[in-house]
DOFI-601820 format. One line per 2 residues: number of its first residue (from 1); their letters; for each residue x, y, z of C-alpha. Coordinates in steps of 0.5 Angstrom, whole numbers. Example, Ala and Ser with C-alpha at 12.3 -4.5 7.8 and 13.67 -1.06 7.14 Angstrom:
! DOFI-601820
1> AS> 25,-9,16 ~ 27,-2,14
This chain:
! DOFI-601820
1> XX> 5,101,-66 ~ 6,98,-71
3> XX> 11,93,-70 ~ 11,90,-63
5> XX> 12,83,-64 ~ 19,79,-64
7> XX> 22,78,-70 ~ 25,71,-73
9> XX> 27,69,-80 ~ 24,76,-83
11> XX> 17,74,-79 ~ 13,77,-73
13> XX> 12,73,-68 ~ 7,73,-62
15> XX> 8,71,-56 ~ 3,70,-50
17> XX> 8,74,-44 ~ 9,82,-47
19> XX> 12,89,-44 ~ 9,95,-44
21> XX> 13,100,-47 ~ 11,108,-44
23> XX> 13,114,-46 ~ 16,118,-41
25> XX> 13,125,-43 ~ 6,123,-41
27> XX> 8,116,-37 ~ 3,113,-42
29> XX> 3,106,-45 ~ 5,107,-51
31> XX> 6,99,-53 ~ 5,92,-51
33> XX> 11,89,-54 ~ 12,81,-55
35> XX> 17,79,-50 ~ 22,73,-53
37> XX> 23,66,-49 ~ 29,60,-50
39> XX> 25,58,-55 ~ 25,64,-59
41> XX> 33,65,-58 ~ 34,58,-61
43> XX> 30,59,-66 ~ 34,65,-68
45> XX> 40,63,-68 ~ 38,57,-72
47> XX> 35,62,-77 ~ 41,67,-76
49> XX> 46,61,-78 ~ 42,59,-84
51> XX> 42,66,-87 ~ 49,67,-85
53> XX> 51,60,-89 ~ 49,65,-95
55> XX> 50,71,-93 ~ 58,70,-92
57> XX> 59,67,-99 ~ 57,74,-102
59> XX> 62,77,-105 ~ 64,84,-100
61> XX> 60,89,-106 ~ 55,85,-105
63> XX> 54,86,-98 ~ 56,93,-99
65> XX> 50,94,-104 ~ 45,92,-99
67> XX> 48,97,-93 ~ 48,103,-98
69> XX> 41,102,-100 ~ 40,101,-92
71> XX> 43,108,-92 ~ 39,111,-97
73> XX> 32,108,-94 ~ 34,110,-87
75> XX> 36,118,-90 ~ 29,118,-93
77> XX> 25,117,-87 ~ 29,120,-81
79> XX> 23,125,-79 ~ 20,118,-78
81> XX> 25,114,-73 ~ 26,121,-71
83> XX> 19,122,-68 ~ 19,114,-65
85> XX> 25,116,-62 ~ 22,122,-58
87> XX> 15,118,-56 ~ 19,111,-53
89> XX> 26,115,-51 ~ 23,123,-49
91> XX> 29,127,-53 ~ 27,133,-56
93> XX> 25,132,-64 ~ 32,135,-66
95> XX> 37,131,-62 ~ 32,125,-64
97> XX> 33,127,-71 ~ 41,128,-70
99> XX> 41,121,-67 ~ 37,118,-73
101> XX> 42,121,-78 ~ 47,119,-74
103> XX> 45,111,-73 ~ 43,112,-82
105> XX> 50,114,-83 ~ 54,107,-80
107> XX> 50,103,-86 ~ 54,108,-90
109> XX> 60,108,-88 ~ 60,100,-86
111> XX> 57,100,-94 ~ 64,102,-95
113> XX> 67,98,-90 ~ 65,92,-93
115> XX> 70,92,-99 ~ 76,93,-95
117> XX> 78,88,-90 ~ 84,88,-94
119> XX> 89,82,-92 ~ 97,82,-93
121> XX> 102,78,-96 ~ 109,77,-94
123> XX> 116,74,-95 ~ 117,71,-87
125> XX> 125,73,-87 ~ 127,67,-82
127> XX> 124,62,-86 ~ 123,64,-93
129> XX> 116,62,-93 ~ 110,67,-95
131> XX> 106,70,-90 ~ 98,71,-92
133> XX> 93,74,-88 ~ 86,75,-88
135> XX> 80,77,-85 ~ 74,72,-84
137> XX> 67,73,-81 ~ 67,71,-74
139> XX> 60,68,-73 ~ 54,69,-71
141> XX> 54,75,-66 ~ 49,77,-61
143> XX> 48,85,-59 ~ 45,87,-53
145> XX> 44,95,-54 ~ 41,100,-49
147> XX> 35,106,-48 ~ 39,112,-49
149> XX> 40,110,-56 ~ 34,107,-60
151> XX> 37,107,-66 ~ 44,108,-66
153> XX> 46,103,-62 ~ 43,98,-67
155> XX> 45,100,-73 ~ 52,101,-69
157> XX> 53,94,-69 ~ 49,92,-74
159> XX> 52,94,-80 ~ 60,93,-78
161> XX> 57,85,-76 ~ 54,85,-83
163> XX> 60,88,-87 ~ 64,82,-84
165> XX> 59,78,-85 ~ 56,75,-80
167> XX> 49,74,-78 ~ 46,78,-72
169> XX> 41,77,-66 ~ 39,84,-62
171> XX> 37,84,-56 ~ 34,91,-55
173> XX> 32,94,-48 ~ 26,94,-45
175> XX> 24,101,-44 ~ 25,103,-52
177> XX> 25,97,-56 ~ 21,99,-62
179> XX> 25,103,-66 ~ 29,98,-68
181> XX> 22,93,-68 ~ 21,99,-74
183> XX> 27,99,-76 ~ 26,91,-79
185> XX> 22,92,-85 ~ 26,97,-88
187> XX> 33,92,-87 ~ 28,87,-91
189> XX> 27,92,-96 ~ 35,94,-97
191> XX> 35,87,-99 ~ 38,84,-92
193> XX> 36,77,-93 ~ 31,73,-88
195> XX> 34,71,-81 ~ 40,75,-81
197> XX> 37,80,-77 ~ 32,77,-71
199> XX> 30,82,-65 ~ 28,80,-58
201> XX> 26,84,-54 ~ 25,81,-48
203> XX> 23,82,-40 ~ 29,77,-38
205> XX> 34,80,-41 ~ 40,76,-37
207> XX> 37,69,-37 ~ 35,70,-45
209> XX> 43,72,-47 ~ 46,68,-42
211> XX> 43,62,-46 ~ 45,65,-53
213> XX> 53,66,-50 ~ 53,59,-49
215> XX> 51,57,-56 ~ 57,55,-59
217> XX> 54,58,-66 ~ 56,65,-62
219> XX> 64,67,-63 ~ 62,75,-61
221> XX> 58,79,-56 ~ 57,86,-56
223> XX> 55,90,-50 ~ 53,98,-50
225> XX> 51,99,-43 ~ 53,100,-35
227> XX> 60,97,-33 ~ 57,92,-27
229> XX> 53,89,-33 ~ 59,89,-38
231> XX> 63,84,-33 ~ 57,80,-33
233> XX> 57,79,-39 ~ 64,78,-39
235> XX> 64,72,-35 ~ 58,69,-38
237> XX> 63,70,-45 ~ 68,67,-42
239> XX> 65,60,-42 ~ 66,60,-49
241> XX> 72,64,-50 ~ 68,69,-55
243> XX> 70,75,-58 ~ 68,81,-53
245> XX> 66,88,-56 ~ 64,92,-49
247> XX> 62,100,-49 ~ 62,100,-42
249> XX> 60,108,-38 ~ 64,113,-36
251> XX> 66,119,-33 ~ 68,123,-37
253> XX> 73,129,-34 ~ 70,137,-40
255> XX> 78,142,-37 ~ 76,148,-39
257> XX> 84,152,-39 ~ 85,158,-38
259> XX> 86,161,-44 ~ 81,157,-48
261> XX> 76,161,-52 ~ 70,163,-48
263> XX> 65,162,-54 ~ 68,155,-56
265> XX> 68,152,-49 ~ 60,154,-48
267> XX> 58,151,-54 ~ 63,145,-53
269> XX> 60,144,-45 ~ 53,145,-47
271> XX> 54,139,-53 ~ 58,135,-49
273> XX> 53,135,-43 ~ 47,136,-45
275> XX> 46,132,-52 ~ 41,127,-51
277> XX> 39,130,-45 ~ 46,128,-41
279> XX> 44,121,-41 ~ 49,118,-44
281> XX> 57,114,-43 ~ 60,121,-47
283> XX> 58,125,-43 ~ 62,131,-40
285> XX> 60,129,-33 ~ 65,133,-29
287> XX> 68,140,-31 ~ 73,143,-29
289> XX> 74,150,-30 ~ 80,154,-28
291> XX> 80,158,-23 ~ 81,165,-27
293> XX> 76,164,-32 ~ 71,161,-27
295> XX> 66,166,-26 ~ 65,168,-34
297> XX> 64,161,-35 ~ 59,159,-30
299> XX> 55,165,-31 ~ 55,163,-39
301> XX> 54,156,-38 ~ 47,158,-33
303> XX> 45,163,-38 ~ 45,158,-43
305> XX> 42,152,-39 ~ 38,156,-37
307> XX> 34,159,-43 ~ 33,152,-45
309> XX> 25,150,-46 ~ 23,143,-42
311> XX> 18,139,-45 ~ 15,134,-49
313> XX> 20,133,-55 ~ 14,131,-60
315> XX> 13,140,-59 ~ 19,142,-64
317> XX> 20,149,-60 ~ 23,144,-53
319> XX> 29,144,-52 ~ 29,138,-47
321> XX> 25,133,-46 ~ 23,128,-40
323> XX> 29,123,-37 ~ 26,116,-39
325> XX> 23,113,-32 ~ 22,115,-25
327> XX> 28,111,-23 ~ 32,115,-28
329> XX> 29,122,-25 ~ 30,121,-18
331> XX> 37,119,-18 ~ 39,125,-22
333> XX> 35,129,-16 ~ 39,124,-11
335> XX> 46,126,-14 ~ 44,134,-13
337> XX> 41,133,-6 ~ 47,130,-5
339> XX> 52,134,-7 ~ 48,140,-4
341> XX> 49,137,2 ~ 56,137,2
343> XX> 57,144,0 ~ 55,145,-7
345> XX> 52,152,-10 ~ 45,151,-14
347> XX> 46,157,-19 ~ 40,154,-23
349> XX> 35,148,-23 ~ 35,143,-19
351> XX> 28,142,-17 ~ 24,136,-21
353> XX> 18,140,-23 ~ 10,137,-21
355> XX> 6,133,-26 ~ 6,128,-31
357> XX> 13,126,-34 ~ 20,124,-32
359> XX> 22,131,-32 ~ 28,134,-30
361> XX> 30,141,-31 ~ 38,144,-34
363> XX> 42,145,-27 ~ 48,147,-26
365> XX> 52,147,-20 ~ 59,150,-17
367> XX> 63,149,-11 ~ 62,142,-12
369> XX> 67,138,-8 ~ 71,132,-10
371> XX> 67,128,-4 ~ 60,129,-7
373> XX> 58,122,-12 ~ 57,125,-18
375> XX> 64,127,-19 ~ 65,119,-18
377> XX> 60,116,-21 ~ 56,117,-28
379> XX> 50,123,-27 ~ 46,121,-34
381> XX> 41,127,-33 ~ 41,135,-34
383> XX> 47,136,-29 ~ 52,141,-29
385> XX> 57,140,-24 ~ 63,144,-24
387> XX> 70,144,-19 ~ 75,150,-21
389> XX> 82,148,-21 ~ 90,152,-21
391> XX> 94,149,-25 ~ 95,143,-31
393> XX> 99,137,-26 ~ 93,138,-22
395> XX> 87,137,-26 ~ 91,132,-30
397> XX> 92,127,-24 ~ 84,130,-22
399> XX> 81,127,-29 ~ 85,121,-29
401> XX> 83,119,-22 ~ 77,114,-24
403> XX> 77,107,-26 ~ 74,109,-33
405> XX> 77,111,-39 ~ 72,113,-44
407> XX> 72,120,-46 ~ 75,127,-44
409> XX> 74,134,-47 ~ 79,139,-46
411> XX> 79,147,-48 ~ 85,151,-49
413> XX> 87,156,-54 ~ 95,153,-53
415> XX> 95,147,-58 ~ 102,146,-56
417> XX> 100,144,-49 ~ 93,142,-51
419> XX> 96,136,-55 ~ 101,134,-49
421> XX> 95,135,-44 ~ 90,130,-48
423> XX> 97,124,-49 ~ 97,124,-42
425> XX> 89,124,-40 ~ 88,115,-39
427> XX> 81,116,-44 ~ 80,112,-51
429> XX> 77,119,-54 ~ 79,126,-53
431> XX> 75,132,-56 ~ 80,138,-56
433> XX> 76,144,-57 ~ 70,139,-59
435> XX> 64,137,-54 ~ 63,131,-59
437> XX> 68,125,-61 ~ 62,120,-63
439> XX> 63,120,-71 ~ 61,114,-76
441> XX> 68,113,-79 ~ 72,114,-72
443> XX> 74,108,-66 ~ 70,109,-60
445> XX> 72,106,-55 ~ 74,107,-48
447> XX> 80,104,-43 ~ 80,102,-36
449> XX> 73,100,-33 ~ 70,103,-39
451> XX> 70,97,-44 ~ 74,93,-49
453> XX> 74,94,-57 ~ 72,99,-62
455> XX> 65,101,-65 ~ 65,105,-72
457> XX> 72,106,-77 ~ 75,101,-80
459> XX> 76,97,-72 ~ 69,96,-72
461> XX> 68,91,-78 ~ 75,88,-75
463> XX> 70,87,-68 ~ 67,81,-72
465> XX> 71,79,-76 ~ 78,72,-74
467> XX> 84,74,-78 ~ 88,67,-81
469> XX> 94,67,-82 ~ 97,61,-87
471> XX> 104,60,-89 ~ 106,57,-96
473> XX> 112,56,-100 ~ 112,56,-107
């Protein structure tokens, strides 16, 4: 590998502790990556300040400039991060693809962004004073990101920070640090200036972003990972009242109605739950399936499930590949057993196969009852756990019975009810007729336990920006 160092002020920098980085398919070292101290922390935040200093002052095309050219880069050299997306992550080659395509696209939209943080001038009707407001950047912006999305969740926060026009330090998870490592150069490239952008990845996670939130420099923290990490971080942000964007997990209720489209409702289940292998806040983790309808879908969705090929992702004809540790494998394994127990079906998989990798195959289970944990916490695995339901005030209460919020799906052919379904389920996002909401120019986000601001769409660069209001009279 190429890139396994930390990176500050646009240099590579070596340290005496590192990590290995393994691939999940083969359980092999794939790197031995730097692993970022205090003293690396400080040394970016200064770094990051400098070039912040001169960075802010560009003018807003001129920042759009540099994130177009980000995009185009980045369009020019998907198969590239897409194959180190499979080796540090394990995802099949096509959705490692889709990811690169999707992280390519912030820096596209962000680019457009950058030119937009329109402000407003009123006449204050009590006073007679004017009204101006404006958008600042907020300053220095530490990002901490997760293993599902080695590349997405990076340039998700990167280019609305640098739209706004704040410098950046990223703290990658350890398991897959180097997609966003390799994505350095190329920022370099498109012009981004040295030390606006730093990289640590780290094997002390908590104690290395708990010293940068306390750095008065930091005005914004933004977090995609678990729920009990996000509150922690929330207190560390709080000793110095930082902005927070939190995405945070979810539990996220698929209602598939009575008088959905059959068709639409498979390909839209399988999108939503088997995308990244499952492992993701989005994903579809408790079906719901009309009780009239509920046999038709079953014995489609196992049909489905089942013919997908499983396998390491660097071999285009696999469909899913490994999950990406041990850890992550077995409590998946943990959830099935679990709900078997209770009375749960297994119509298809349900057994880790012998061998190397963290592989676990497509499983769909019916009959699950609402005491089984993977009703109440998030399966992050190839698991299909469907219930059936009666009728709409049901499966309302149903999905809304969790403390997180931050998607549902719902299936109906009757937009009149769909619509009124989606206004009441408590969740940031509703896919209506869609198995995936996650979109460059969209807001996404959850309520509840599921987090607090706005990533992608114009909200997103407003995430790291401070609105100033001055009042005048002339």
């Amino acid at each position: 590998m190429d890139y396994t160092d930390l990176y500050i002020d646009g240099a590579w920098i070596k340290t005496s502790e590192r990590f290995d980085v393994m691939n999940p398919a083969t359980e092999e070292v794939l790197a031995s990556v730097a692993s970022a101290d205090i003293e690396h922390a400080d040394a970016a935040l200064d770094a990051a300040q400098r070039a912040m200093d001169e960075w802010k002052a560009r003018t807003p095309r001129e920042r759009s400039e540099v994130l177009r050219k980000a995009w185009e880069l980045m369009t020019a050299r998907l198969d590239h991060f897409a194959h180190l997306i499979t080796l540090e992550n394990g995802k099949a080659g096509v959705d490692a693809k889709g990811e690169a395509t999707y992280a390519a696209e912030f820096f596209r939209w962000f680019a457009e962004e950058a030119v937009r943080a329109d402000g407003i001038i009123t006449h204050a009707p009590a006073s007679g004073a004017r009204i101006i407001v404006q958008h600042k950047p907020a300053g220095l912006a530490v990002l901490v990101t997760p293993w599902n999305y080695p590349a997405a969740m990076g340039t998700r926060k990167i280019a609305p920070a640098l739209a706004a026009g704040c410098g950046v330090i990223i703290k990658p998870a350890s398991e897959t640090p180097l997609t966003m490592l390799a994505l350095m150069p190329l920022l370099e490239e498109a012009g981004v200036p040295k030390g606006l952008v730093n990289v640590l990845p780290s094997k002390r996670t908590g104690a290395l972003v708990d010293h940068m939130l306390q750095d008065p420099r930091v005005r914004v923290v933004s977090f995609t990972g678990s729920t009990g990490v996000g509150r922690k971080l929330l207190q560390s942000a709080s000793q110095q009242v930082l902005k927070p964007a939190m995405e945070l997990g979810g539990n996220a209720p698929c209602i598939v109605f009575e008088d959905a489209d059959i068709d639409t409702a498979i390909e839209g289940t399988m999108l939503a739950k088997m995308r990244n292998l499952g492992e993701a806040c989005t994903a579809a983790n408790r079906i719901y399936v009309h009780e009239d309808v509920a046999e038709e879908f079953t014995r489609r969705l196992v049909e489905r499930m089942s013919a997908l090929k499983v396998g390491d992702g660097t071999d285009p004809s696999v469909d899913v590949g490994p999950l990406v540790n041990a850890s992550t494998r077995d409590k998946v394994a943990e959830f099935v057993a679990d709900a078997v127990a209770k009375g749960a079906k297994v119509e298809c998989g349900g057994t880790a196969p012998e061998g190397k990798g963290f592989y676990y195959p497509p499983t769909v289970l019916s009959n699950v009852p609402e005491t089984a944990d993977c009703v109440h916490d998030e399966i992050f695995g190839p698991v299909a756990a469907i219930q059936t339901f009666k009728d709409q005030e049901e499966v309302i209460r149903r999905a809304n019975d969790t403390e997180y919020g931050l998607v549902a799906y719902v299936f109906s052919e009757d937009f009149k009810r769909a619509m009124q379904v989606c206004e009441r389920l408590e969740f940031g996002m509703v896919g209506l007729n869609r198995g995936l909401v996650s979109d460059p120019a969209a807001p996404f986000g959850g309520v509840k336990q599921s987090g607090l601001g706005r990533e992608g769409g114009h909200e997103g660069m407003l995430e790291f920006m401070e609105t100033q209001y001055i009042s005048a009279s002339w």
